[in-house]
C-alpha positions in Angstrom: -44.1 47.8 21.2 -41.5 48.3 18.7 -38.5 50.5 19.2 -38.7 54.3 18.3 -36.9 55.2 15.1 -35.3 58.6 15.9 -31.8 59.6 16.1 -29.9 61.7 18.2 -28.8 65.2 16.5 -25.5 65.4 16.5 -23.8 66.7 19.1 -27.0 65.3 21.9 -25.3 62.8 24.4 -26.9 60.7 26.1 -26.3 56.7 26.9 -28.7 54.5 24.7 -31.6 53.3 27.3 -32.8 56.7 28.5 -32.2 58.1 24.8 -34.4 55.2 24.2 -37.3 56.1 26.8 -37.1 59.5 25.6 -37.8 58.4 22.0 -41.3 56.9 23.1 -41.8 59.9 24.9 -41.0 62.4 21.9 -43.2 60.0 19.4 -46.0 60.2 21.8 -46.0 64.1 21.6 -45.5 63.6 18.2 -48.9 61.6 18.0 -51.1 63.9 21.0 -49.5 66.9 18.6 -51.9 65.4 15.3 -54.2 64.4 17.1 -54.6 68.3 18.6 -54.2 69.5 14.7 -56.2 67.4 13.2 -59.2 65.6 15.0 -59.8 68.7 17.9 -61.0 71.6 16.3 -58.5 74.1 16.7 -61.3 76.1 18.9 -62.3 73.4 20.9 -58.5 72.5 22.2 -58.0 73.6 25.3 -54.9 76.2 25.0 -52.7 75.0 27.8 -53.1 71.8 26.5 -52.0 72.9 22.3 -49.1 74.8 24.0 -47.8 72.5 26.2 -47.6 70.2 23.1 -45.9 72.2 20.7 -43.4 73.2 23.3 -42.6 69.4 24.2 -42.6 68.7 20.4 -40.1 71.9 19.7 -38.1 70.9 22.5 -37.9 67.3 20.8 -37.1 68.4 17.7 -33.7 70.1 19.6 -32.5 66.1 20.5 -33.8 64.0 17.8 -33.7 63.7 14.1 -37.5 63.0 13.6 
């Protein structure tokens, strides 16, 4: 699996591996989140599951440049 391609905003610190693991994290909300907007009818996605990703995908967007 190739490496993530986000950056850290400025300001974020944190040493390269775990900003690294956190990456593959944020790109896999990233993904769950269009998958949830675009393949589950909005109807048929459970809400604790659509909130739970658009508050991992918010808090993302706090650390990394997407």
């Amino acid at each position: 699996m190739s490496e993530p391609d986000l950056k850290l905003k400025p300001g974020i610190k944190m040493d390269a591996d775990t900003a690294n693991e956190v990456a593959k994290i944020a790109c896999a909300l990233k993904a769950l989140s269009l998958y949830t907007t675009l393949v589950i009818p909005r109807e048929d996605c459970p809400e604790d599951i659509a909130r739970s990703v658009e508050e991992g995908t918010a808090a993302m967007q706090k650390l990394f440049t997407w």
